[in-house]
N, C-alpha and C positions, 0 to 999 in steps of 0.2 A: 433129508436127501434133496438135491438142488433139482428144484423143477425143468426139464427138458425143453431146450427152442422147442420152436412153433414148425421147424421144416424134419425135427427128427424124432418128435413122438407123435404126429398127428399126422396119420394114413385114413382113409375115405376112398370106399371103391368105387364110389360115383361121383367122387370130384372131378374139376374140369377144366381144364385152364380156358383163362380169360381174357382176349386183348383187349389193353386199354391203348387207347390213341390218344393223340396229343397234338392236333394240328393236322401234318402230313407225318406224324414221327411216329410209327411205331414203337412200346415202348415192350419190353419182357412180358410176358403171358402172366397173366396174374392166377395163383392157384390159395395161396395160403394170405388171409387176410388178417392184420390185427387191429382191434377193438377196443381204444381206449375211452375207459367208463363204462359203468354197467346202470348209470339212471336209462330214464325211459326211452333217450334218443338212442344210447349204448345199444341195450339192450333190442330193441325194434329193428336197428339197422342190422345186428348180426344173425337176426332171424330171418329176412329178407335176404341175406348174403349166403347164408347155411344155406338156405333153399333154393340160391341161385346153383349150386353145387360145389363152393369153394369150402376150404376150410378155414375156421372162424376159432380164434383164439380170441377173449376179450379180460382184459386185464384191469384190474383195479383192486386198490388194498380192502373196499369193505364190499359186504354183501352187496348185489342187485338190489339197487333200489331203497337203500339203506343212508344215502347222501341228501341231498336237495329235493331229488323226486320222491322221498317220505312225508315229507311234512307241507306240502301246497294243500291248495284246498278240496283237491280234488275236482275240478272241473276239466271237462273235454267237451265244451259244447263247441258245435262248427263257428257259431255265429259271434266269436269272440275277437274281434276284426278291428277294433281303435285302437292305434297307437298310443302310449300312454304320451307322450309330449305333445299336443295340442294346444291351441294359443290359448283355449278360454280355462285348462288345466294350467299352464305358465301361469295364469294371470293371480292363479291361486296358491303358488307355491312360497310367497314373501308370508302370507300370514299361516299358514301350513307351520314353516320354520318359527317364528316367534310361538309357538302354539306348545308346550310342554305335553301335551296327551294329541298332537297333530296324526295324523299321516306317514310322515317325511322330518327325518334326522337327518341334519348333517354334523356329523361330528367334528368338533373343531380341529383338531389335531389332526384330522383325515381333509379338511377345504383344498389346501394349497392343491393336494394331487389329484380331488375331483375335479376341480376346476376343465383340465382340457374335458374331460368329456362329458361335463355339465352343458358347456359351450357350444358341443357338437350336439346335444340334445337339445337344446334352443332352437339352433338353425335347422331339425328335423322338424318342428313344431310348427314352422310354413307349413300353408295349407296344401298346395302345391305336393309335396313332399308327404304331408298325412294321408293325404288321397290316393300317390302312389304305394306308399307303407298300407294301407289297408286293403287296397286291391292284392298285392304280394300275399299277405296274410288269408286273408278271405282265398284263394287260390288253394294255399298252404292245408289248411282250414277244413276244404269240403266234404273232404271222404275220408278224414278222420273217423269218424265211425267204422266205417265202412274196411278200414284198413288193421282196425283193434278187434273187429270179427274174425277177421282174416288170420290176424298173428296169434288170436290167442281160441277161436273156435264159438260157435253159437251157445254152449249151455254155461262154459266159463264166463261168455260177455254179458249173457242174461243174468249171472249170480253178482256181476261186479262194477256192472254201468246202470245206472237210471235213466232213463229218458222221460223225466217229469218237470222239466222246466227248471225256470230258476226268474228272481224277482228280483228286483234293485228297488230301496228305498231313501227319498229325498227328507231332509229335516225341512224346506221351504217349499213352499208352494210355487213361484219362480221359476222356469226353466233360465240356467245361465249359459254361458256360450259357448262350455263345452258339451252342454248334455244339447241345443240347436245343432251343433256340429256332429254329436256320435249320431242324432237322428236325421240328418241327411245324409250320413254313412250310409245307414241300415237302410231307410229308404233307397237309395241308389244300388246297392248290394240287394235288395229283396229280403230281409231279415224279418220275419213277423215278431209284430210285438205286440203289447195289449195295454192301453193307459189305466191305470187304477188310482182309485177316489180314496179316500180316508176311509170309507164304507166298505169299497173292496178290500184293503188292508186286511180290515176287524174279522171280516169273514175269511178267508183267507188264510190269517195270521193270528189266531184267537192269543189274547195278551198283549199285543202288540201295543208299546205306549203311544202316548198323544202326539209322543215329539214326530213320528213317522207322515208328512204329511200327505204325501202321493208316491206313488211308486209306476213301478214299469215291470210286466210281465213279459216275459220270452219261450213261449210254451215249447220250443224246441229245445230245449238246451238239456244239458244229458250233465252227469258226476257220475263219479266212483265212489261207491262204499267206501274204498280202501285201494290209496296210491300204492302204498307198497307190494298187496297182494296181487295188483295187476302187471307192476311192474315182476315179481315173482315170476308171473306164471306166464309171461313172455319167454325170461328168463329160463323157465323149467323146460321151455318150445327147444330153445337153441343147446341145452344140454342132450333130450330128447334125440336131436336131431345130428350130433354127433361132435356137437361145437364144445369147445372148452372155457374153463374160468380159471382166471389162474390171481391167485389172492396178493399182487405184489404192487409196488408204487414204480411209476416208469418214473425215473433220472432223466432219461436223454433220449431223444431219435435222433439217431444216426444213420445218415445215408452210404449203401455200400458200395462201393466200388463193381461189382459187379450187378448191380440194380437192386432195386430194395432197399429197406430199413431191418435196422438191429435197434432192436428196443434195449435198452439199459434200464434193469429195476434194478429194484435193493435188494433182491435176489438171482437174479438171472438174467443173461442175455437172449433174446430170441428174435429170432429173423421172421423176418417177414417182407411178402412180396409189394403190398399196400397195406397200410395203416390209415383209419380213421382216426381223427383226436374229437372225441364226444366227450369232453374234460369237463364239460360247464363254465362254470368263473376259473378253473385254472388252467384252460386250454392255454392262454398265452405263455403260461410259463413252460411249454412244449415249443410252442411256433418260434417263439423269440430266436433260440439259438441257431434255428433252421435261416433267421433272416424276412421273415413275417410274422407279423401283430396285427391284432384286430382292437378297433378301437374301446374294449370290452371292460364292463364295470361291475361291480357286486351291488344288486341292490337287496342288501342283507332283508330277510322276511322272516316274520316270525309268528307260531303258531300259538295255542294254548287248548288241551283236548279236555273235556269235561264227562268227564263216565259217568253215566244213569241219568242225565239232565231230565228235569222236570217238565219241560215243555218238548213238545212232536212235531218238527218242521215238517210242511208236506216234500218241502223239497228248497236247496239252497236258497240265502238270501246276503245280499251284499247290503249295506251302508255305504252309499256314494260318498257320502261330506265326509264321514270318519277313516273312508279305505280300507274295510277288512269286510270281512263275510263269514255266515256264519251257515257250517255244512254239515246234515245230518247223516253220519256213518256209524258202520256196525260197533262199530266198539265206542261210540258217542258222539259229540256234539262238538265239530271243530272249529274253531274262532282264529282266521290267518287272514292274514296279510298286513299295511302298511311298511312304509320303506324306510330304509337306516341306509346311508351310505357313510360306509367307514374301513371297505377294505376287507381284505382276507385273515388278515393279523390280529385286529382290536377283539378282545373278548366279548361274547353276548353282553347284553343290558338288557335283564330280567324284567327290567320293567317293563318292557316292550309289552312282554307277552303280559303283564301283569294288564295295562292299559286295554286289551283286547277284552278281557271277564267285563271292564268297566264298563267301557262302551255298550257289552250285549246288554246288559244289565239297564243302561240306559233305553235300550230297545223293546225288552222285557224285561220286565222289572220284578218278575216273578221267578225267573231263572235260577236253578238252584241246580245242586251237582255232587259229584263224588270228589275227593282229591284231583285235582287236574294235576296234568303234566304240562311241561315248557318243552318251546324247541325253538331252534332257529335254525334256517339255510339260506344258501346262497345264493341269489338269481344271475345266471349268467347273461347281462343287458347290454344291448347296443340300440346306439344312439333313438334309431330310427324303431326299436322295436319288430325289427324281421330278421329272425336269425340267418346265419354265415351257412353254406350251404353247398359245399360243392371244394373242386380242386384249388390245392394252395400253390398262389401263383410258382410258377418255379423248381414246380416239384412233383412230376408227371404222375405218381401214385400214391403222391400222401394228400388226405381228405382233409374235413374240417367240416363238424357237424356241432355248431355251438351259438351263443349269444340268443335262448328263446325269452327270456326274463321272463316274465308274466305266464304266457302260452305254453311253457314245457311239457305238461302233463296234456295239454290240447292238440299242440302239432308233434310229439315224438312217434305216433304212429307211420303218419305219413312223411315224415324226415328221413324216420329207416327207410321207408319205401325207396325215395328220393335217392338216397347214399348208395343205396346197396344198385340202382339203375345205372347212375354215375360210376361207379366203380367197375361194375361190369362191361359197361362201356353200350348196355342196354337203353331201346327207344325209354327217356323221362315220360311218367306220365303226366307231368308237369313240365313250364316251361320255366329249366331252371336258372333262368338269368336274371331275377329280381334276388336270388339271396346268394347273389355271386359276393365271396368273399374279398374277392380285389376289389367291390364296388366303392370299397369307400378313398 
């Protein structure tokens, strides 16, 4: 049976309409909202909208939380504030690419059409430009916590957040000039942090090999057990709450003639009053036909989970020179990140995830495990590293909550927050013109 719009199976006795303005222009009372994507910005924003008293349709063909927001590493710390394009990070990306077990893939067959927006992440990589991208962020940032109590309740945050830190380790002894620059961030931001010795390591980090020479503690920094279960049980909020999922792929937004959007999926048409696009890396293929793009890229990431591992982290640890981290969760021992740019089309390259075991392995060298599994997803990134955020030019009630690359699982609490303010036409409790989408 064909699933029913969003204006004729979806009644709420406490819904409310909502005006949204637009200048001096009043625009149709907003009552019925839809929600496309169900990762962690999806999901966050339509729990903050349900409970504003509208009603919340969110659509997407796979489970909550079953896309890109499955497989990160699980971090939601506040104090994750550097953009990733900084000059003394540029400076390292020519030997990154000659590097077969590097960082950063660019795949040849995919250059020609990274190129624009490799270009534009250079010219983000002024300092000038970092310093505002980190202020935005760090903003973005701060009641993250504070906002994942909120959407998901005190005894669910206590079973599924840590707040025990999190450590970066250097192969040199050397600070170079991006890690001078992330610490006159953090210094100027107030970020605490703690210098550790080779000695701190060892104790610390029992196993930890030789190559680790200094590191850096961040005793505030908080993970998740389990990306997906938090994403869940947001999700479960806005079911709870009287919002709906509806399991289909949107084709098209269509703007209607008597105000609103008619979503076009591969099963169903449904109206709605404002729509969010929370798509990740394929929001543009939404915005395009509306006549807005964002300058937005995939920086493909890839994980590898090791069940029963042999060593007990007290709590995450990154590899700066190699770019991945390594995060202890309930179901084991997650090894994610470094970047592949190559698009939404090109199939995985297992090696990716193969190259991750190697590296730990380099780190502890004792490390051992059950069958591990692969994955890869797709980081939805812009240039400057602060995601889009707010109204699409031109189009009084369709949103755009997209481009966090790195930070998804960090700021999608308070993103929903953000959206569902925006949309309602509610005081921001931020000020939302650092991640204005027309900014670029």
């Amino acid at each position: 049976m064909a699933a029913k719009p969003i204006d004729a199976g979806l009644t709420f006795l406490h819904s409310r309409p909502v005006n949204c303005v637009r200048g001096e222009k009043m625009l149709n009372p907003v009552r019925a909202v839809a929600v496309i994507g169900a990762g962690i910005v999806g999901v966050s924003a339509a729990l903050y909208l349900r409970r504003a008293g509208l009603e919340v349709i969110v659509v997407d063909p796979l489970p909550a939380g079953s896309a890109t927001s499955f497989g990160n590493a699980g971090m939601v710390r506040h104090d994750c504030n550097v953009p990733v394009a900084i000059p003394g990070m540029l400076r390292q990306v020519p030997g990154w690419l000659a590097d077969p077990l590097g960082p950063l893939v660019l795949r040849p067959g995919y250059a020609l059409t990274a190129v624009p927006w490799l270009l534009r992440w250079i010219r983000a990589g002024r300092m000038d430009r970092v310093n505002k991208a980190a202020d935005a962020l760090a903003i973005l940032h701060r009641d993250n916590l504070d906002c994942y109590r909120d959407l998901i309740g005190g005894p669910m945050f206590d079973d599924l957040i840590r707040k025990v830190g999190g450590i970066q380790v250097w192969e040199s002894e050397t600070r170079g000039l991006s890690d001078r620059i992330t610490a006159g961030i953090n210094a100027r931001q107030g970020v605490v942090t703690e210098p550790l010795s080779r000695q701190d390591l060892e104790r610390l980090l029992p196993g930890i090999s030789a190559i680790a020479r200094r590191g850096l503690l961040y005793p505030d920094n908080a993970h998740t057990i389990n990306p997906l279960r938090l994403v869940t049980a947001i999700a479960d909020g806005v079911r709870r709450g009287g919002g709906v999922f509806a399991a289909e792929r949107v084709l098209k937004i269509i703007p209607r003639e008597a105000g609103g959007y008619m979503l076009m999926t591969n099963t169903a048409n449904r109206k709605a009053d404002s729509v969010v696009v929370a798509a990740g890396a394929w929001s543009n293929r939404l915005l395009e036909p509306l006549g807005f793009s964002l300058p937005l890229e995939t920086e493909r990431g890839y994980h590898l989970m090791l069940p029963s591992p042999s060593i007990e982290l007290p709590m995450p640890v990154q590899m700066k020179d190699r770019g991945f981290a390594l995060t202890p969760m309930e179901h084991g021992l997650r090894l994610a990140g470094t970047v592949e740019i190559a698009g939404l089309e090109a199939p995985p390259d297992e090696r990716r995830s193969e190259i991750l075991l190697t590296h730990a392995r380099a780190l502890f060298p004792e490390l051992k495990g059950g069958e591990p599994t692969m994955w890869m997803g797709y980081r939805p990134s812009l240039p400057d590293s602060v995601p889009a955020i707010g109204r699409v030019p031109g189009h009084g009630s369709l949103f755009v909550a997209a481009g966090h690359g790195h930070t998804g699982m960090i700021g999608g609490g308070s993103t929903g927050r953000l959206v569902a303010e925006l949309v309602t036409g509610s005081p921001a409790f931020i000020d939302p013109a650092p991640y204005a989408p027309d900014r670029f």
